[in-house]
C-alpha positions in Angstrom: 9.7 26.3 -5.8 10.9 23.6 -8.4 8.9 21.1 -9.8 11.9 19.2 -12.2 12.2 15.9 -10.5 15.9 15.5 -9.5 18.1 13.4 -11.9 18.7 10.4 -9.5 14.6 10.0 -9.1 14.5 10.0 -12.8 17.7 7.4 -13.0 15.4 5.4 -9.6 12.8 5.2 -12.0 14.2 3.7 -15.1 16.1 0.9 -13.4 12.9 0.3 -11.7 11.0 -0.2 -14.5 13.7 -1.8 -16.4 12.9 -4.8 -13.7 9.5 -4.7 -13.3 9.1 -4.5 -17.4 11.3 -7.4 -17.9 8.7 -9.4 -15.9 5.7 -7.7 -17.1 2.2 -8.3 -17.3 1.8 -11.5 -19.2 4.3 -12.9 -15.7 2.1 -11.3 -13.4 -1.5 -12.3 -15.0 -0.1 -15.5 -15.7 1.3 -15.9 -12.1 -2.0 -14.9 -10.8 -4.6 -17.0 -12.5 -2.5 -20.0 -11.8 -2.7 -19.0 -8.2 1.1 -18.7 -7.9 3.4 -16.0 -6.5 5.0 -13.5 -8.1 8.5 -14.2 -5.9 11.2 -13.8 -9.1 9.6 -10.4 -9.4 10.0 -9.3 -5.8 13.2 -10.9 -5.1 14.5 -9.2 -8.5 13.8 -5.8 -7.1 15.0 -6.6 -3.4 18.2 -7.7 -4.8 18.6 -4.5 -6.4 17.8 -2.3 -3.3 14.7 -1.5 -4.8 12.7 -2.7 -1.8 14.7 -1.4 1.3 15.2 2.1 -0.7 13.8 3.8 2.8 15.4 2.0 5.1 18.7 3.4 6.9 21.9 2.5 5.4 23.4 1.5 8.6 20.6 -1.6 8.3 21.1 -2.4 5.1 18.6 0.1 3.5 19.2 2.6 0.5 19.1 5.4 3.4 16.1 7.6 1.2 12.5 8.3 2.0 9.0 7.5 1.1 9.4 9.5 -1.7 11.8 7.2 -3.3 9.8 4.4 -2.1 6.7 5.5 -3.7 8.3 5.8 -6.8 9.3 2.2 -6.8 5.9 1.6 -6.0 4.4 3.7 -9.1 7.2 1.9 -11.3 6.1 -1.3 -10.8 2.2 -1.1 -11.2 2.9 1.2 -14.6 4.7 -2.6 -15.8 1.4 -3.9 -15.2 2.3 -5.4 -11.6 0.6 -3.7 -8.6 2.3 -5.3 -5.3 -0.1 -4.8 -2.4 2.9 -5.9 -0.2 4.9 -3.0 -0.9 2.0 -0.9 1.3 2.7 -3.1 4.1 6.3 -4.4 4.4 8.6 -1.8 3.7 6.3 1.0 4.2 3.8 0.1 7.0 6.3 -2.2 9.1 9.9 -0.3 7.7 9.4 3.0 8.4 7.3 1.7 12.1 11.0 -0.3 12.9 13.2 2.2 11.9 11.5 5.3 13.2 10.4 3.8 16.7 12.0 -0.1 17.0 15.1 -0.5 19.6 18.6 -1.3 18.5 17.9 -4.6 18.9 14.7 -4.4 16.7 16.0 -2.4 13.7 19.2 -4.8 13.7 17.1 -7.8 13.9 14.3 -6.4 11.2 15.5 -4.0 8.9 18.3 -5.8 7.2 15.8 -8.5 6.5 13.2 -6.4 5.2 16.3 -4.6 3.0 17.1 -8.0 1.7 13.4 -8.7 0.7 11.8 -10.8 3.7 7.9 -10.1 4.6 6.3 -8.9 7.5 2.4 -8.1 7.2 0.6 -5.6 9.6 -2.8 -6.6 11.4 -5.0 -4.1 12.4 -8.4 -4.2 10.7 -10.6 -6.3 13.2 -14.1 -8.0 12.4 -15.9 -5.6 14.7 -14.0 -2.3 14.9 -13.4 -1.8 11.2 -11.8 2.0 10.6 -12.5 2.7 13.9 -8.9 1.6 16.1 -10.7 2.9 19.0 -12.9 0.0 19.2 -9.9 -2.3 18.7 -10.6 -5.9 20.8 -7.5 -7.8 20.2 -5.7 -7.5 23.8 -2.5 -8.4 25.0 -2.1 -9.1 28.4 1.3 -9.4 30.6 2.3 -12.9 32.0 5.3 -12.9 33.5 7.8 -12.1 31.1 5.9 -12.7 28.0 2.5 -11.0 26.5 -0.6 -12.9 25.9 -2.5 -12.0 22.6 -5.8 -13.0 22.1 -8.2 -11.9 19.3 -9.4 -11.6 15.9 -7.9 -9.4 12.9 -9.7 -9.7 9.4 -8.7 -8.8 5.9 -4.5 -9.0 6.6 -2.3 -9.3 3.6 0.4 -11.6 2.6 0.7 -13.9 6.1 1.3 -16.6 4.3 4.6 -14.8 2.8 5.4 -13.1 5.3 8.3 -14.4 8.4 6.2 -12.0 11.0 3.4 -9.8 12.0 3.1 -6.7 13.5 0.2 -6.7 15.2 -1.8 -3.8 16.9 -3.2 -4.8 20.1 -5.6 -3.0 23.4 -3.1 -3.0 26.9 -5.5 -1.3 29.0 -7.6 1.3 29.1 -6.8 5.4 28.9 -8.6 6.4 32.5 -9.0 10.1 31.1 -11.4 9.3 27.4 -11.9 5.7 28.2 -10.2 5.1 24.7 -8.1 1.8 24.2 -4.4 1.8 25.3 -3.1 0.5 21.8 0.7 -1.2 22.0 2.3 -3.0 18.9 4.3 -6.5 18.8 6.3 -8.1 16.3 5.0 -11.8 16.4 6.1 -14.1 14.7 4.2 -15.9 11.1 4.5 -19.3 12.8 3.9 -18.6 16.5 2.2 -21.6 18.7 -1.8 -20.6 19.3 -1.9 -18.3 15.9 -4.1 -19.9 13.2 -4.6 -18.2 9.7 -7.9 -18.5 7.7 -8.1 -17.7 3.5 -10.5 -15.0 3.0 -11.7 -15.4 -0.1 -11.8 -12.9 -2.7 -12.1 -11.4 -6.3 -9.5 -9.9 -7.1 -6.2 -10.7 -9.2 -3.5 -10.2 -7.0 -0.9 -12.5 -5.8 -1.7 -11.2 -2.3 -3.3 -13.0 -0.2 -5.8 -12.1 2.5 -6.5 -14.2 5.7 -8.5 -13.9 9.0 -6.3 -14.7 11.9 -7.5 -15.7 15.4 -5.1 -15.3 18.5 -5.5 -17.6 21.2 -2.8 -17.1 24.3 -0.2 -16.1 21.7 2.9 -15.0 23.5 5.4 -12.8 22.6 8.3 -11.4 24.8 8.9 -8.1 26.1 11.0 -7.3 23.4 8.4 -7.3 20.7 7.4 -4.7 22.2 7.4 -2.2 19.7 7.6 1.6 21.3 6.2 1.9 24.2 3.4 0.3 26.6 0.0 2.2 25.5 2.4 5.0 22.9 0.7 2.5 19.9 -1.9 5.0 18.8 0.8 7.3 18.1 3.0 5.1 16.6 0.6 3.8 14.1 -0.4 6.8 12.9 3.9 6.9 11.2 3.1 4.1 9.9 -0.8 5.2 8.0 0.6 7.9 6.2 3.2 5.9 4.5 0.2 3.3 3.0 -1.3 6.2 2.0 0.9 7.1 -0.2 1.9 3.6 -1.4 -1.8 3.0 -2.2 -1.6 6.1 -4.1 1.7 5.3 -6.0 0.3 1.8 -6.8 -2.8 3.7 -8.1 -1.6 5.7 -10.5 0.9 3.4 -11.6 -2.2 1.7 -12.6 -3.3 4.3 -14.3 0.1 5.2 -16.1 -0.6 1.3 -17.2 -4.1 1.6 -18.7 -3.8 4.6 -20.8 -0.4 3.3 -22.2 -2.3 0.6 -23.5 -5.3 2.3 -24.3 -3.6 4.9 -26.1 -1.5 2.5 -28.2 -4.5 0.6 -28.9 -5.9 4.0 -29.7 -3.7 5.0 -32.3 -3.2 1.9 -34.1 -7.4 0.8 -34.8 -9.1 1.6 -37.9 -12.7 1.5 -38.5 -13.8 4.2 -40.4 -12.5 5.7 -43.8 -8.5 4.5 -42.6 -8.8 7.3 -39.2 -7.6 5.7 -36.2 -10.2 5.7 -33.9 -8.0 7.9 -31.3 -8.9 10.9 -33.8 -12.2 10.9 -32.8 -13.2 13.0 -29.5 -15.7 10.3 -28.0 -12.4 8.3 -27.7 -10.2 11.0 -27.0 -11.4 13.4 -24.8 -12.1 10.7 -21.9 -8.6 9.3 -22.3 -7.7 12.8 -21.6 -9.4 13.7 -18.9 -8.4 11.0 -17.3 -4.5 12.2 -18.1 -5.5 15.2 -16.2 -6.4 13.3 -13.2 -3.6 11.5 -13.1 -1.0 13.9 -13.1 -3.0 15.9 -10.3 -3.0 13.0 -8.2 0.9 12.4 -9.0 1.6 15.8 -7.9 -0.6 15.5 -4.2 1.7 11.9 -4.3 4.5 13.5 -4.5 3.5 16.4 -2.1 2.4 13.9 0.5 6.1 12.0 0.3 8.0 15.0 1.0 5.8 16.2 4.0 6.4 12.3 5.4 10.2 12.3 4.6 10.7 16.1 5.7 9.2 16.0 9.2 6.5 18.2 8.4 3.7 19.3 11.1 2.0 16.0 11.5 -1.5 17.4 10.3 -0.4 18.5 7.1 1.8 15.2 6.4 -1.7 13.7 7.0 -4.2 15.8 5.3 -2.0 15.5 2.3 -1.5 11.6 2.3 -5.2 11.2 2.5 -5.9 13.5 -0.4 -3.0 11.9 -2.3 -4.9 7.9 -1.6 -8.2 10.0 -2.5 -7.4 11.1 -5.6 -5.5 9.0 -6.8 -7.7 6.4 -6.4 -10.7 7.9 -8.0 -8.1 8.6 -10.7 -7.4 5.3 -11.5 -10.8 4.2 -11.4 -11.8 6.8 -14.5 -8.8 6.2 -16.7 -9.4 2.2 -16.3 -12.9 2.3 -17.2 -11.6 4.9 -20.1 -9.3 2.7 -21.1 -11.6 -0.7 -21.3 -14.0 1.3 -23.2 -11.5 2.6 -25.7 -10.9 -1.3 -26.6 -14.2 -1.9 -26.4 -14.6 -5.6 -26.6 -11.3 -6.2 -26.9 -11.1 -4.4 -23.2 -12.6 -7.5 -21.6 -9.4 -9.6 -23.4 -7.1 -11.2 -21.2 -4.4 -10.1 -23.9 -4.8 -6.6 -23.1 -4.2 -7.0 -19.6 -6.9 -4.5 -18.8 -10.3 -5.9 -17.1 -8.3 -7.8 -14.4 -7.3 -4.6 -13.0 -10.9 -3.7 -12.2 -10.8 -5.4 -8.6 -7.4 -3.8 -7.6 -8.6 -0.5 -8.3 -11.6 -0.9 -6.8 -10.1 -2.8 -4.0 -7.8 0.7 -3.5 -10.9 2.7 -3.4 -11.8 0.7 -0.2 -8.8 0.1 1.4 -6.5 1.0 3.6 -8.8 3.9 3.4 -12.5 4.1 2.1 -12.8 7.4 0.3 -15.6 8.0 2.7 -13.5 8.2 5.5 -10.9 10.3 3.8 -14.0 12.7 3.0 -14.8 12.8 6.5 -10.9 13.4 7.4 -11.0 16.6 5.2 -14.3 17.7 6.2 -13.4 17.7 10.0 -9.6 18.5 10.1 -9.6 20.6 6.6 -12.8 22.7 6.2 -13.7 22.8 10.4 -16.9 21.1 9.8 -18.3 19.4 12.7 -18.0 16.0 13.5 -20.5 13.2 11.5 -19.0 10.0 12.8 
């Protein structure tokens, strides 16, 4: 068992954050409050491979794994510039295409998502929430063509992004009387589709947007997988958000004790000591080092069971754990870090409070940290079902 990180992650890494850095916080907070996008950034690292670093060579991708991916992911969050889209386009919809698209699909998509295009994912709906078994949205044959109709809530980037993939009910399984699930790739701008602004407060480029289908329709070779097979598609797709919300998270966190620890060392207030010598500021900062890393490792952990073909239930119970803790991670050292500024923590200078809704944002989503307790409960300690 070796836990050195191979030399070409640690040469991923710089170059990563070479990019990111040389954008930075002050571009992405600026970028933000003015309500703009953060596109320089994002092309920057797709024109560097940075983005399509999962993807299959033969499509244009760096031919890695999730474990690569995440570390992009972690990179650009510790520069102080968490991109929700990186959960959902190269991780959510890439690894979807590439592991279960046709010939035709991975040739059409992947070199575009390689390159840097968009494509969101819709599942969440206004009445099903967690629960994809409840999932309303239906798509119904017509000939040669699908008809979607529905609602999805709370989908990122549409407005960025060139398509959807959208998770849809096909019939019903005669057996549990459980939603057939199939996925399509529709497209952003397709006739009967109409996008609503959700909203909400948090500083992120990303947007997030209700969308209603009315008689959308998508050809047969949308299709992603097969008919009904979309339960178990998704489910290669969850475990890769997972893990990017994790990455993002303690990236996050790697960025807030930087500059609480900087801050840390350089403020005086007593007798010429910098107020880092003192335990009360200390000890919390540490702690929430401690956390961190502990999270980093179940990251990493989770990444290789995804990229390794590990038993499914494993891959699973890890990438929830890794989103878990990493998340409750980045909440301690944030608030750590605010309160080691003080006043100055509320500053938009220090690039600190902004974070607040992002990491709280992660604690809810894609994943509440209720659900995930529930996950491990069940499938880890064989306790009965509570929901």
């Amino acid at each position: 068992m070796d836990f050195t990180r191979a030399e070409e992650h640690d040469l991923l890494a710089a170059a990563v954050s070479d990019v990111a850095r040389s954008f930075g916080r002050g571009y992405f907070a600026a970028r933000v409050r003015a309500g703009e996008k953060v596109d320089d950034l994002w092309n920057a690292l797709a024109q560097h491979g940075f983005l399509g670093v999962n993807l299959p060579e033969e499509f244009g991708g760096g031919g890695a794994g999730i474990v690569e991916l995440s570390i992009v992911g972690e990179e650009v969050a510790a520069a102080g510039c968490p991109l929700l889209t990186t959960l959902v386009s190269p991780a959510i919809c890439g690894e979807l295409i590439a592991r279960h698209g046709s010939d035709v699909q991975r040739s059409t998509w992947l070199p575009a998502l390689a390159t840097g295009s968009k494509m969101a994912f819709a599942i969440t709906e206004p009445d099903a929430g967690s629960n994809s078994h409840r999932i309303s949205t239906t798509a119904s044959p017509d000939g040669d063509v699908w008809r979607i109709n529905g609602a999805k809530t709370y989908i990122s980037s549409v407005d960025e992004a060139d398509a959807i993939l959208v998770v849809t009910r096909t019939g019903v399984d005669r057996e549990t009387g459980r939603g057939r699930l199939s996925l399509f790739i529709v497209d952003a701008d397709a006739k009967g589709l109409t996008k609503t602004l959700i909203p909400v407060e948090i500083s992120l480029p990303d947007k997030q947007f209700q969308l209603y289908f009315e008689e959308v329709g998508v050809r047969d070779d949308r299709l992603l997988g097969g008919e009904g097979e979309g339960l178990h598609v998704v489910f290669d797709g969850l475990n890769p958000e997972r893990i990017m919300s994790a990455s993002l998270c303690n990236g996050v966190s790697r960025y807030a004790l930087g500059v609480a620890t900087a801050y840390a060392k350089e403020r005086k207030v007593w007798d010429g000591v910098s107020i880092g010598a003192h335990q009360g500021i200390a000890h919390p900062l540490a702690a929430g080092k401690i956390d961190l890393e502990l999270a980093r490792l179940m990251t990493q952990r989770a990444a290789w069971l995804h990229d390794h073909a590990a038993r499914s239930a494993e891959a699973g119970e890890a990438a929830n754990m890794a989103k878990y803790a990493a998340a409750e991670a980045a909440a301690r050292c944030l608030d750590a870090s605010i309160q080691t500024l003080g006043g100055n923590g509320m500053a938009s200078e220090y690039g600190l409070a902004d974070l607040w809704g992002v990491v709280r944002l992660l604690r809810i989503a894609p994943v509440s940290r209720e659900m995930i307790l529930n996950f491990v409960a069940q499938r880890s300690l064989g306790l009965p079902k509570s929901y």
